[in-house]
Jmol script that loads the backbone (N, CA, C; Angstrom):
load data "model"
ATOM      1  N   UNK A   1      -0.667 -15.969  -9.397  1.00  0.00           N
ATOM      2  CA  UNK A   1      -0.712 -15.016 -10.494  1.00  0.00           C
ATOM      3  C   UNK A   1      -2.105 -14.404 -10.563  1.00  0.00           C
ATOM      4  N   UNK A   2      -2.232 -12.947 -10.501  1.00  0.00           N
ATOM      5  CA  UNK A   2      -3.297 -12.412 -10.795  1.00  0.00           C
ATOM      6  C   UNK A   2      -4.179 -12.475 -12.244  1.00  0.00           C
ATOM      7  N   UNK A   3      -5.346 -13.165 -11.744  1.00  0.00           N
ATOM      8  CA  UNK A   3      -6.649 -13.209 -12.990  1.00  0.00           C
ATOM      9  C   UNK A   3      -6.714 -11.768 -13.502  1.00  0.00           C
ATOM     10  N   UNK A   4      -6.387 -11.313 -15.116  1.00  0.00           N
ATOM     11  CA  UNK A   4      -6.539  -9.936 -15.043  1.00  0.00           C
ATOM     12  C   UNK A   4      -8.368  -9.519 -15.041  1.00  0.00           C
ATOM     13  N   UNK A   5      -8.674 -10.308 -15.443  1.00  0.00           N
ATOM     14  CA  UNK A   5     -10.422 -10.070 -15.970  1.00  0.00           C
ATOM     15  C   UNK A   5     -10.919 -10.500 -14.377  1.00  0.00           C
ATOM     16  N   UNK A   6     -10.427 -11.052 -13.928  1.00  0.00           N
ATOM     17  CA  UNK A   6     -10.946 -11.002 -12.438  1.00  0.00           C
ATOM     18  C   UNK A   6     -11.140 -10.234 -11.610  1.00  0.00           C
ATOM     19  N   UNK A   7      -9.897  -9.362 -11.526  1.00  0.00           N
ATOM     20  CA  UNK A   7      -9.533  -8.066 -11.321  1.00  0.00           C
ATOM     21  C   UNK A   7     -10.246  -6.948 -11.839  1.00  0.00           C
ATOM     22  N   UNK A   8     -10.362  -7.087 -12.847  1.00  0.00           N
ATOM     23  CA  UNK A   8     -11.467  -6.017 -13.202  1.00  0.00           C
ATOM     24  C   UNK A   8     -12.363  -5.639 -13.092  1.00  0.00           C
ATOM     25  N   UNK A   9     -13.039  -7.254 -12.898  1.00  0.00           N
ATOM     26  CA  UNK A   9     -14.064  -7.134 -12.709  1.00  0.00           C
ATOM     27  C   UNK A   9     -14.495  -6.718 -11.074  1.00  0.00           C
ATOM     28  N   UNK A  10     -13.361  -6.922 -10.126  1.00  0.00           N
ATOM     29  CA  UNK A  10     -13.642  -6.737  -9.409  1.00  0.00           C
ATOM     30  C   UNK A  10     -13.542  -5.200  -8.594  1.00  0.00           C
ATOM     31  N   UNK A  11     -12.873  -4.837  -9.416  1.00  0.00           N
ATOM     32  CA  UNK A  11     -12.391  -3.236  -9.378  1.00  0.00           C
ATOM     33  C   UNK A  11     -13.696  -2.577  -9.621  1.00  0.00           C
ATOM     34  N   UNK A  12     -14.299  -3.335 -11.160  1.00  0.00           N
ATOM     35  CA  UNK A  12     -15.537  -2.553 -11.045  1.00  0.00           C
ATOM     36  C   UNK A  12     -17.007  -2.613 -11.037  1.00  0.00           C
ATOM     37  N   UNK A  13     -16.927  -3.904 -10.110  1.00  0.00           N
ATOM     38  CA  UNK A  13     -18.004  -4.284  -8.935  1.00  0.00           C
ATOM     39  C   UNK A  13     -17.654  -3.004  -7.755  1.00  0.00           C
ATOM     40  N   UNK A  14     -16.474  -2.910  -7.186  1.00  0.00           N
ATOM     41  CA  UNK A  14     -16.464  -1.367  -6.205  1.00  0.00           C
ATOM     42  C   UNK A  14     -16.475  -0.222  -6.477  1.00  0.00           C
ATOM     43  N   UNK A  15     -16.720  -0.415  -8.089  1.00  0.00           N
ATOM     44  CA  UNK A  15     -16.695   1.293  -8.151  1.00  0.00           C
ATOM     45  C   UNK A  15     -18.267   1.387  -9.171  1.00  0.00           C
ATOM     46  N   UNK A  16     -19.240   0.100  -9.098  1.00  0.00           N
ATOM     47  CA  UNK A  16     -20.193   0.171  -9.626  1.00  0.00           C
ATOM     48  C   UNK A  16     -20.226   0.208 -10.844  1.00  0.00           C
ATOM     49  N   UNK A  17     -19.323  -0.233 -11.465  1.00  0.00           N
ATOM     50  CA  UNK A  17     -19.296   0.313 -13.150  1.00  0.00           C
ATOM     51  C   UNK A  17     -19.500  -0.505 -14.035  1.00  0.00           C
ATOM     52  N   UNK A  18     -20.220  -0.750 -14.812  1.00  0.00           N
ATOM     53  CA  UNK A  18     -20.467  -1.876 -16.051  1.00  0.00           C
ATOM     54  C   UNK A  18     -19.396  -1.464 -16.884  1.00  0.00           C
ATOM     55  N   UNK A  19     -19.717  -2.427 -17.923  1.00  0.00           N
ATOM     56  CA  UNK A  19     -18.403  -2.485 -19.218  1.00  0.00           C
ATOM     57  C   UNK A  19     -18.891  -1.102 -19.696  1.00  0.00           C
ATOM     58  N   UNK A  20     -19.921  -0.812 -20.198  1.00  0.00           N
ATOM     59  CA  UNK A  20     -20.185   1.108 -21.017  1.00  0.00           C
ATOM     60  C   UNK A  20     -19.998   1.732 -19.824  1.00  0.00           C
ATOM     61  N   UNK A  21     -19.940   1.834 -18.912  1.00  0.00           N
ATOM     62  CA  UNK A  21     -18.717   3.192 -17.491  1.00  0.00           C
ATOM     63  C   UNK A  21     -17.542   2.901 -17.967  1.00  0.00           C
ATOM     64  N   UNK A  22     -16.845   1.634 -18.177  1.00  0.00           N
ATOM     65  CA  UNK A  22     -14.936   1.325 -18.227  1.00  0.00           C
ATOM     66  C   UNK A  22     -15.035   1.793 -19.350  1.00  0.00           C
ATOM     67  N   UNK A  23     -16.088   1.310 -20.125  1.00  0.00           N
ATOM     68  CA  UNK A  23     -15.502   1.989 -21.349  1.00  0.00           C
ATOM     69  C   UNK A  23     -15.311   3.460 -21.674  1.00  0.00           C
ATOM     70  N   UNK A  24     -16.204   4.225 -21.112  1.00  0.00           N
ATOM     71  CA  UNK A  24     -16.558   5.557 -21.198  1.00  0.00           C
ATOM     72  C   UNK A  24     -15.272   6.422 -20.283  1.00  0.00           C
ATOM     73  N   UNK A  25     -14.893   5.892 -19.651  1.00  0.00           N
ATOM     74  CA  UNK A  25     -14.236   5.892 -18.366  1.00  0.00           C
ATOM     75  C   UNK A  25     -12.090   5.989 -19.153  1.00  0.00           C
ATOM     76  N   UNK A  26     -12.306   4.832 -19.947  1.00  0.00           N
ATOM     77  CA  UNK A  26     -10.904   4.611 -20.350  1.00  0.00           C
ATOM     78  C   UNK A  26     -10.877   4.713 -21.582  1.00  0.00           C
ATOM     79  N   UNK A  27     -11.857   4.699 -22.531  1.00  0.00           N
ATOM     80  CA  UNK A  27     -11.670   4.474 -24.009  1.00  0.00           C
ATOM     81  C   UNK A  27     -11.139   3.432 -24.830  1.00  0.00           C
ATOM     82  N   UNK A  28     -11.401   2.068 -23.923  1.00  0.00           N
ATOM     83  CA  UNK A  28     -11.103   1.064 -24.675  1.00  0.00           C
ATOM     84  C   UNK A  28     -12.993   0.685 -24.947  1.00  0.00           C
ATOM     85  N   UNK A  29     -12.579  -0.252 -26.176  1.00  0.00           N
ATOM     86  CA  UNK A  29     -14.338  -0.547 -26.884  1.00  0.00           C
ATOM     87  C   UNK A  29     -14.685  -1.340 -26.054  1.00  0.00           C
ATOM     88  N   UNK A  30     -16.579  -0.771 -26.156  1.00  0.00           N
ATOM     89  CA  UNK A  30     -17.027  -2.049 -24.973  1.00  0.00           C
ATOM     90  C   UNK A  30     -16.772  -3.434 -25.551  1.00  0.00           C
ATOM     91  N   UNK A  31     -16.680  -3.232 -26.988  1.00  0.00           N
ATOM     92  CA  UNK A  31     -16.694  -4.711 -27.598  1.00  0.00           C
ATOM     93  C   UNK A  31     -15.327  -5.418 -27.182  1.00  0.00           C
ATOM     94  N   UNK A  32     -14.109  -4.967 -26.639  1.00  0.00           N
ATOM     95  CA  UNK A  32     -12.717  -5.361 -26.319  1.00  0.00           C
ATOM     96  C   UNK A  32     -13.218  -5.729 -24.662  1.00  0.00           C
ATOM     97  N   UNK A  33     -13.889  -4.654 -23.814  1.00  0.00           N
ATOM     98  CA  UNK A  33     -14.103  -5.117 -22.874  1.00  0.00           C
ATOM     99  C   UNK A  33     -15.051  -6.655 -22.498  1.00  0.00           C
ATOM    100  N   UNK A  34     -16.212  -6.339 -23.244  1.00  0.00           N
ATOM    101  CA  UNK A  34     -17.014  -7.503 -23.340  1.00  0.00           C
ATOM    102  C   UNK A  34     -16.252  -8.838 -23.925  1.00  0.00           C
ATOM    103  N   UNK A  35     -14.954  -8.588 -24.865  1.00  0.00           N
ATOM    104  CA  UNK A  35     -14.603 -10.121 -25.155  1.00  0.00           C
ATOM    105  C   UNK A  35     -13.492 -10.685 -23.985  1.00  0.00           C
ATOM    106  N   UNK A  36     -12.662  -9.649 -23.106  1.00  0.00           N
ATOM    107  CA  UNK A  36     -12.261 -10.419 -22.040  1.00  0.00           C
ATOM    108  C   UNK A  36     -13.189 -11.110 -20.825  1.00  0.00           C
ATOM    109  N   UNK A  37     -14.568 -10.723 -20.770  1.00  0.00           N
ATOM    110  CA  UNK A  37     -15.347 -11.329 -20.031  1.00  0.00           C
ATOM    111  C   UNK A  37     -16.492 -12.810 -20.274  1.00  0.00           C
ATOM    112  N   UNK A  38     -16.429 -12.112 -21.746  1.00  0.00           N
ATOM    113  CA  UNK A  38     -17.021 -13.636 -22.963  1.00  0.00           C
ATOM    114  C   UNK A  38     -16.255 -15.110 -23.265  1.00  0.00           C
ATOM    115  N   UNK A  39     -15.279 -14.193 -24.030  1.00  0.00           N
ATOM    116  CA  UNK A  39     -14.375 -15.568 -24.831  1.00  0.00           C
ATOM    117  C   UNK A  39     -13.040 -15.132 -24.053  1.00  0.00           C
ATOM    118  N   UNK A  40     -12.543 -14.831 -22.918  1.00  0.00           N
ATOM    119  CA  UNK A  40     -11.526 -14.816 -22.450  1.00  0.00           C
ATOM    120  C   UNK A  40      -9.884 -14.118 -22.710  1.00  0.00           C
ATOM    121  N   UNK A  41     -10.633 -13.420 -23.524  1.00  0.00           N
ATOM    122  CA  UNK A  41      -9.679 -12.081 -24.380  1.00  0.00           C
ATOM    123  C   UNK A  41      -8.804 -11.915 -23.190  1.00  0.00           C
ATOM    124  N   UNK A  42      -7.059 -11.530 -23.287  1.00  0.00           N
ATOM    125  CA  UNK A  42      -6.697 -11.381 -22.317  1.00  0.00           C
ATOM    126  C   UNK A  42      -6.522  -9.514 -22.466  1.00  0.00           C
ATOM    127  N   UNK A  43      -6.450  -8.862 -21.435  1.00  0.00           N
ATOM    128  CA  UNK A  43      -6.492  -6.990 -21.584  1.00  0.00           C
ATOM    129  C   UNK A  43      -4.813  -6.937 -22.174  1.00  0.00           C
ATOM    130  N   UNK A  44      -4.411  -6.120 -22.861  1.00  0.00           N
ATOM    131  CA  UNK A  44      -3.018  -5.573 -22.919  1.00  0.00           C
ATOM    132  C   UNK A  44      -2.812  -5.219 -21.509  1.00  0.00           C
ATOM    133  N   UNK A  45      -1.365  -5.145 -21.499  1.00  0.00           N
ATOM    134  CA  UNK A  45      -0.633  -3.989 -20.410  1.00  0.00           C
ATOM    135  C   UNK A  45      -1.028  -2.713 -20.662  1.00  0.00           C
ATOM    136  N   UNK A  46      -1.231  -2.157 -21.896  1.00  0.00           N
ATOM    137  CA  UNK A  46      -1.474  -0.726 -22.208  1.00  0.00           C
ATOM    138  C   UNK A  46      -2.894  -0.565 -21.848  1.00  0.00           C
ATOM    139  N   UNK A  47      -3.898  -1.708 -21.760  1.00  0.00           N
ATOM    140  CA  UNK A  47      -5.120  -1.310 -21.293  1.00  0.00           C
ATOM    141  C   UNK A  47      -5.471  -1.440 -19.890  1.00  0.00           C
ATOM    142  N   UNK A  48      -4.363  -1.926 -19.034  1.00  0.00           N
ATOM    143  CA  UNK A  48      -4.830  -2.548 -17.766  1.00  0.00           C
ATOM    144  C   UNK A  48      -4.341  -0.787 -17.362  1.00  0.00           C
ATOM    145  N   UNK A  49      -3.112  -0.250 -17.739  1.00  0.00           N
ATOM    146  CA  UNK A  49      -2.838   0.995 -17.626  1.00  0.00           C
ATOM    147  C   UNK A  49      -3.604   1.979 -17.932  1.00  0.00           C
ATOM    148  N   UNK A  50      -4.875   2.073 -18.459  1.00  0.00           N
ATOM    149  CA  UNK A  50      -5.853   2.505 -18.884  1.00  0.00           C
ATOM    150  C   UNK A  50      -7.024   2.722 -17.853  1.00  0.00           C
ATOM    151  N   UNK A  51      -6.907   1.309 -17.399  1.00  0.00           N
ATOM    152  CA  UNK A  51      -7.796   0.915 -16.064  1.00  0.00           C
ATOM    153  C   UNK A  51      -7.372   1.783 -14.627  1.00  0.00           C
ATOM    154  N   UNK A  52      -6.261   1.638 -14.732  1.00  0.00           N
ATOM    155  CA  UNK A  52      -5.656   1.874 -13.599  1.00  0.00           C
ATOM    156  C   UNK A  52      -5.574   3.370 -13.224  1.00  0.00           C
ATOM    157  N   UNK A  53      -5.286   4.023 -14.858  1.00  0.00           N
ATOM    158  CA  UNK A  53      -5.451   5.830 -14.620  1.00  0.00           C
ATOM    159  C   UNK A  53      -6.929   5.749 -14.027  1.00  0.00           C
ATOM    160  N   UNK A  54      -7.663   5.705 -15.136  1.00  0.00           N
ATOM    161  CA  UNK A  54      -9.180   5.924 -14.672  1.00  0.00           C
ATOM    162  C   UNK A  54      -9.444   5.641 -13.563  1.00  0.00           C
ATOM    163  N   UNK A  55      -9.651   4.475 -12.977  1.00  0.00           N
ATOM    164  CA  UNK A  55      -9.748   4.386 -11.328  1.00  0.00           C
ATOM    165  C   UNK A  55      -9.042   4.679 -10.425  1.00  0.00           C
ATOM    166  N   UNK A  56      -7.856   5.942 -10.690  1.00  0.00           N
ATOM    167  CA  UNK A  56      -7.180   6.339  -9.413  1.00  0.00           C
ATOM    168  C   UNK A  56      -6.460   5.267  -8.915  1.00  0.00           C
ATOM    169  N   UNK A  57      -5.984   4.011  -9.672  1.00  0.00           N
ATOM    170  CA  UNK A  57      -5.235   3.245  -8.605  1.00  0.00           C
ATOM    171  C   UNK A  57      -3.535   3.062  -9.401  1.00  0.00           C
ATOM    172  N   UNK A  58      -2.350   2.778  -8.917  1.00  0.00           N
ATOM    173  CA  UNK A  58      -1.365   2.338  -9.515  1.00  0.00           C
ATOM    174  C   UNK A  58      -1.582   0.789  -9.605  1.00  0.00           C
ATOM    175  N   UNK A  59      -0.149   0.508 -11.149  1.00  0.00           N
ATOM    176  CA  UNK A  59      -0.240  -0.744 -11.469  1.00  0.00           C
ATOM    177  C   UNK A  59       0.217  -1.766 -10.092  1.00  0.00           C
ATOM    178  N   UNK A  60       1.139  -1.132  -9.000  1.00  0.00           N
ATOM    179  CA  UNK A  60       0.814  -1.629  -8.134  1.00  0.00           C
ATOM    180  C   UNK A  60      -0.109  -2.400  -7.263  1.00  0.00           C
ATOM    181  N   UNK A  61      -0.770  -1.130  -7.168  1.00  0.00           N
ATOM    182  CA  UNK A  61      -3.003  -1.640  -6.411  1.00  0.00           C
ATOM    183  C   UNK A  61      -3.185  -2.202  -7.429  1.00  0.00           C
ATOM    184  N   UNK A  62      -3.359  -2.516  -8.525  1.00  0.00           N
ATOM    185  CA  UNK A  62      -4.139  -3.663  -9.448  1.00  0.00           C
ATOM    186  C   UNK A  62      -3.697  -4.592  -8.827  1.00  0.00           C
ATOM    187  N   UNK A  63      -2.096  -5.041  -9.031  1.00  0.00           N
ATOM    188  CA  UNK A  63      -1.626  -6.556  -8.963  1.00  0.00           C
ATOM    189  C   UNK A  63      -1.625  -6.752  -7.589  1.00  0.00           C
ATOM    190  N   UNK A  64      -1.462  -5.757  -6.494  1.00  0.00           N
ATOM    191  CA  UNK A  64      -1.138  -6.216  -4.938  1.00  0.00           C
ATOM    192  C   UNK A  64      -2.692  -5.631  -4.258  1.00  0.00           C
ATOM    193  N   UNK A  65      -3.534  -5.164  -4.786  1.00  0.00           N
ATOM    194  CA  UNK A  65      -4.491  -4.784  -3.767  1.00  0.00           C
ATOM    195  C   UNK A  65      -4.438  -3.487  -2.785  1.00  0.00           C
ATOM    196  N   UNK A  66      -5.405  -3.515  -2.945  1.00  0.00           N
ATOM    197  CA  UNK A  66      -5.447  -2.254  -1.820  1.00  0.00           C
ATOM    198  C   UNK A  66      -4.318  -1.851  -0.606  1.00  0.00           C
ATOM    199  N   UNK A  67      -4.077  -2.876  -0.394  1.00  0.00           N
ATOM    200  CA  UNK A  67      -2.522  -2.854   1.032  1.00  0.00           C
ATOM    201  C   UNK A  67      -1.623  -2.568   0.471  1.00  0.00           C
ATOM    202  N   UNK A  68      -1.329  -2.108  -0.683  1.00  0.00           N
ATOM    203  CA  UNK A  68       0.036  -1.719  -1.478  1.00  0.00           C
ATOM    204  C   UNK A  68       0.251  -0.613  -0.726  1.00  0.00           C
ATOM    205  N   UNK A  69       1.374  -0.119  -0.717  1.00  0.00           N
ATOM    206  CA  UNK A  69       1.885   1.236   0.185  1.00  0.00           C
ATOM    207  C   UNK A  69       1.277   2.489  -1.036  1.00  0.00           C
ATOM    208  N   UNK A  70       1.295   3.536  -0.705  1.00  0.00           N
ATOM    209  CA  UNK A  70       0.385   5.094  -1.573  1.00  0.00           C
ATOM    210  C   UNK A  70       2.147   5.519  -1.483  1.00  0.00           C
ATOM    211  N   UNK A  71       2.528   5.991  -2.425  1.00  0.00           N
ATOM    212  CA  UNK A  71       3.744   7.081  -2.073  1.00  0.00           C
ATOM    213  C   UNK A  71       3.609   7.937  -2.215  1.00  0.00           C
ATOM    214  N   UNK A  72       4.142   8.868  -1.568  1.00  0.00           N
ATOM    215  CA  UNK A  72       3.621  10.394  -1.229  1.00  0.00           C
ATOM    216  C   UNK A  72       4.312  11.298  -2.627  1.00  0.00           C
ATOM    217  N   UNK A  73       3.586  12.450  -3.441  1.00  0.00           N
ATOM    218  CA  UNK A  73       4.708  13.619  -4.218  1.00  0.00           C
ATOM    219  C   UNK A  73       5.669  13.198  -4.102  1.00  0.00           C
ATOM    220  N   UNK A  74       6.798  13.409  -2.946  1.00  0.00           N
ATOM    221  CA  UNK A  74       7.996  13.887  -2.577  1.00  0.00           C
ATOM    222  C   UNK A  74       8.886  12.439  -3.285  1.00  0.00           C
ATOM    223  N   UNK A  75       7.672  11.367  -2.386  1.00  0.00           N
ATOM    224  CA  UNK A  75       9.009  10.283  -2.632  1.00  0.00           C
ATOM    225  C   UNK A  75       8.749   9.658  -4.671  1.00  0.00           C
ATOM    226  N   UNK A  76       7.747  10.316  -5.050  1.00  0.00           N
ATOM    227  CA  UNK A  76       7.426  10.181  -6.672  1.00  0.00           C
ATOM    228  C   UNK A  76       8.474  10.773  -7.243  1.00  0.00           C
ATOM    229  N   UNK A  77       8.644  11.809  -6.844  1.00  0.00           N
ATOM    230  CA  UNK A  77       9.998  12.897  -7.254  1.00  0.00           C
ATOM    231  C   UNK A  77      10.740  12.194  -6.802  1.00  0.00           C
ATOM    232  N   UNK A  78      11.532  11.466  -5.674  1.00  0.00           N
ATOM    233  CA  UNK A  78      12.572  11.100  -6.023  1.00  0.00           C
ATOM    234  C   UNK A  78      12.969  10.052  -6.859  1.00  0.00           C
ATOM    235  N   UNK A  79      11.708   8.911  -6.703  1.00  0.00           N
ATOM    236  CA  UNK A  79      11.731   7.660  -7.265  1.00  0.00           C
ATOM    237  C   UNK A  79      11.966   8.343  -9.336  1.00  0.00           C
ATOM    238  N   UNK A  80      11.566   9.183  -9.618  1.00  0.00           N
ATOM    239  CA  UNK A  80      11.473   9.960 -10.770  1.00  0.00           C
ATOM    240  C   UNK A  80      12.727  10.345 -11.192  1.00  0.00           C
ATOM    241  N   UNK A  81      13.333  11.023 -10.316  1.00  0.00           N
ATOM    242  CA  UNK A  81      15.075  11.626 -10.750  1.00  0.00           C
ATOM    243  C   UNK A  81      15.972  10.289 -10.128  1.00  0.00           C
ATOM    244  N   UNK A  82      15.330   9.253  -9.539  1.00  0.00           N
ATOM    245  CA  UNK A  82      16.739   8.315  -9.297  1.00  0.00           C
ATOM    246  C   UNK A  82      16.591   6.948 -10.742  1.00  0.00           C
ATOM    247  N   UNK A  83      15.642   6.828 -11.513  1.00  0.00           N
ATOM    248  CA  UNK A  83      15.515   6.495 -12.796  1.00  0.00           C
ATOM    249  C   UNK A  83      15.750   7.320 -13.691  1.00  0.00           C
ATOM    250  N   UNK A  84      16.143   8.302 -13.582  1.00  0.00           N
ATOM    251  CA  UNK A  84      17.267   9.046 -14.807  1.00  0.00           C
ATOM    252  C   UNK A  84      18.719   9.161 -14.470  1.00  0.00           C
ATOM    253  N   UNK A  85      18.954   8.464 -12.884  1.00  0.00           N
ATOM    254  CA  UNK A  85      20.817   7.927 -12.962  1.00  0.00           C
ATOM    255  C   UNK A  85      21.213   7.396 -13.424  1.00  0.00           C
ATOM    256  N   UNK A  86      22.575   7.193 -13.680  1.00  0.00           N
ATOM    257  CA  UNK A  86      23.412   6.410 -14.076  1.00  0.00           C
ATOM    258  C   UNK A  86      23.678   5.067 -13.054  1.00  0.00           C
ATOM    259  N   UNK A  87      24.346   4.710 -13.205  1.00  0.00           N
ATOM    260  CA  UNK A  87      24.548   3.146 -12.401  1.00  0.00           C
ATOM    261  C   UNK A  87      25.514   3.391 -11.326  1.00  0.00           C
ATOM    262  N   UNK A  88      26.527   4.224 -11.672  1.00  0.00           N
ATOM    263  CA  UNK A  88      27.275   4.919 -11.100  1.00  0.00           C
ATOM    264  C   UNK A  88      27.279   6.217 -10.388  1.00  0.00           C
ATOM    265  N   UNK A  89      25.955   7.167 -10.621  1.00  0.00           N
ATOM    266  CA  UNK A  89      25.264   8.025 -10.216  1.00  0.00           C
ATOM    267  C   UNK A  89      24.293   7.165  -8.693  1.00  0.00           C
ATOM    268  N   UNK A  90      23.540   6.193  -9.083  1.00  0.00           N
ATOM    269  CA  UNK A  90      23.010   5.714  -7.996  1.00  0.00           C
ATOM    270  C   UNK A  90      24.257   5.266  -6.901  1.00  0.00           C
ATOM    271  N   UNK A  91      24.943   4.497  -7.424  1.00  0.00           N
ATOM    272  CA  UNK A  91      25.881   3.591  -6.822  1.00  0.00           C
ATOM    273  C   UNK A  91      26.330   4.932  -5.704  1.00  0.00           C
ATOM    274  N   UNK A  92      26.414   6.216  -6.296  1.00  0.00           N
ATOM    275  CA  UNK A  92      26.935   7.383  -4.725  1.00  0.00           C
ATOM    276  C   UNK A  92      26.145   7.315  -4.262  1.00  0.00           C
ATOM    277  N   UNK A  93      24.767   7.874  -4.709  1.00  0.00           N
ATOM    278  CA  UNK A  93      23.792   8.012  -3.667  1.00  0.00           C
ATOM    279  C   UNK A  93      23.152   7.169  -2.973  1.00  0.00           C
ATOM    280  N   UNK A  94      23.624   5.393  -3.061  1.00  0.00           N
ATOM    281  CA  UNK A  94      23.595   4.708  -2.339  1.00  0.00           C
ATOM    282  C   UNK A  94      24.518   4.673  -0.780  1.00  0.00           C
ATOM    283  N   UNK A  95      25.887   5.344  -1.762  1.00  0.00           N
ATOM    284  CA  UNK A  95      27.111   5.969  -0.650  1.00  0.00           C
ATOM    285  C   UNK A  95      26.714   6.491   0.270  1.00  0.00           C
ATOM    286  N   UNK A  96      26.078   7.476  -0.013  1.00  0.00           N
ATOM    287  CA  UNK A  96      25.705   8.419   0.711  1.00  0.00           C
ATOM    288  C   UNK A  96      25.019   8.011   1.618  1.00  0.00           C
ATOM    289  N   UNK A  97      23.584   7.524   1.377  1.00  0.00           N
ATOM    290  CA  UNK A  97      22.622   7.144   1.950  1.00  0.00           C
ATOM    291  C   UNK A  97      23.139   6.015   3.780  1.00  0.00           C
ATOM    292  N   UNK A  98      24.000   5.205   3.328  1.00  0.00           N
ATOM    293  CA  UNK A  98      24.893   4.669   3.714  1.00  0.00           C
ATOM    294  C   UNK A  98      26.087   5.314   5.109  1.00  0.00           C
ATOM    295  N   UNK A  99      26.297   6.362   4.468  1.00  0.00           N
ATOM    296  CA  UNK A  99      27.158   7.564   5.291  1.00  0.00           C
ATOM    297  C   UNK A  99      26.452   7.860   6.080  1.00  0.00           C
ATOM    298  N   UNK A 100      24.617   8.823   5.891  1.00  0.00           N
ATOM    299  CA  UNK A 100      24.030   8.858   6.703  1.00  0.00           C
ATOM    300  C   UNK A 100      23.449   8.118   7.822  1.00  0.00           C
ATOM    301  N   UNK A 101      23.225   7.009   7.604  1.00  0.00           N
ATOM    302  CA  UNK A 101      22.630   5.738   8.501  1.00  0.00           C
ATOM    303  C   UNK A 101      24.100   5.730   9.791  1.00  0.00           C
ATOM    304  N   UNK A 102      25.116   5.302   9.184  1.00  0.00           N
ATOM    305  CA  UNK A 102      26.332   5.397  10.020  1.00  0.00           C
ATOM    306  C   UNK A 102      26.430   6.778  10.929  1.00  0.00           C
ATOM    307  N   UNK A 103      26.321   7.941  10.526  1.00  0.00           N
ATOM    308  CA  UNK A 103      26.669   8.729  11.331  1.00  0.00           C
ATOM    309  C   UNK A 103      25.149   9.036  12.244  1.00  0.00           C
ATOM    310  N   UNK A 104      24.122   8.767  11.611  1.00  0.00           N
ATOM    311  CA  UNK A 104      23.095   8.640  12.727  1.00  0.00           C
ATOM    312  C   UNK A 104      22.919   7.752  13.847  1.00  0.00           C
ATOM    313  N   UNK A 105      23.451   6.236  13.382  1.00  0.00           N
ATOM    314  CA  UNK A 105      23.525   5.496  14.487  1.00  0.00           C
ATOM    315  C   UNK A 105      24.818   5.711  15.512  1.00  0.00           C
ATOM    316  N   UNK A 106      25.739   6.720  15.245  1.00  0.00           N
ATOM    317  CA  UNK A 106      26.683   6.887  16.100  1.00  0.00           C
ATOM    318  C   UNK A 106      26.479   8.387  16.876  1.00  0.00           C
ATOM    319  N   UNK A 107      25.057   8.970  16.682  1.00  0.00           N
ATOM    320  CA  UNK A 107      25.082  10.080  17.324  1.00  0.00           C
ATOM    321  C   UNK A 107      24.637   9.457  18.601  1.00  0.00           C
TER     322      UNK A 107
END
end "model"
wireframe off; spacefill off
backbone 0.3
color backbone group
């Protein structure tokens, strides 16, 4: 399980940044930042998401690191309109997807 204050800290050891940069950076108080590094405050989800805009990384790269895969626009857009299907909406375009693989491996 990922240390979140570990993480942070280590995020911003590479990007050079003390607690007044994260803070300045994300708009959480240095005093919120300084107590996960003091007395062991744990960050919200809404602030690690905070972290994560500001430094250009997804909640992905926080928890998996740098080797996480980047997805490109295209596949954001799809990953984007296939979370507004239905269950039954995916369930075709799983069909589909399916159809294609078959008729490619038989060309």
């Amino acid at each position: 399980m990922v240390n979140l204050t570990e993480r942070i800290k280590e995020l911003m050891d590479k990007k050079k940044w003390t607690c007044y940069e994260l803070s300045a950076q994300t708009g959480i108080s240095t005093n919120a930042i300084y107590d996960w590094f003091k007395i062991g405050a744990t960050p919200s989800l809404g602030n690690v998401v905070r972290i994560c805009d500001a430094m250009g990384i997804s909640l992905e790269q926080f928890f998996c690191g740098a080797t996480s895969y980047q997805l490109s626009v295209e596949e954001k857009e799809v990953l984007d309109q296939w979370f507004a299907l239905s269950d039954l909406e995916k369930a075709e375009i799983m069909h589909l997807i399916e159809t294609f693989r078959i008729i490619k491996n038989n060309a």
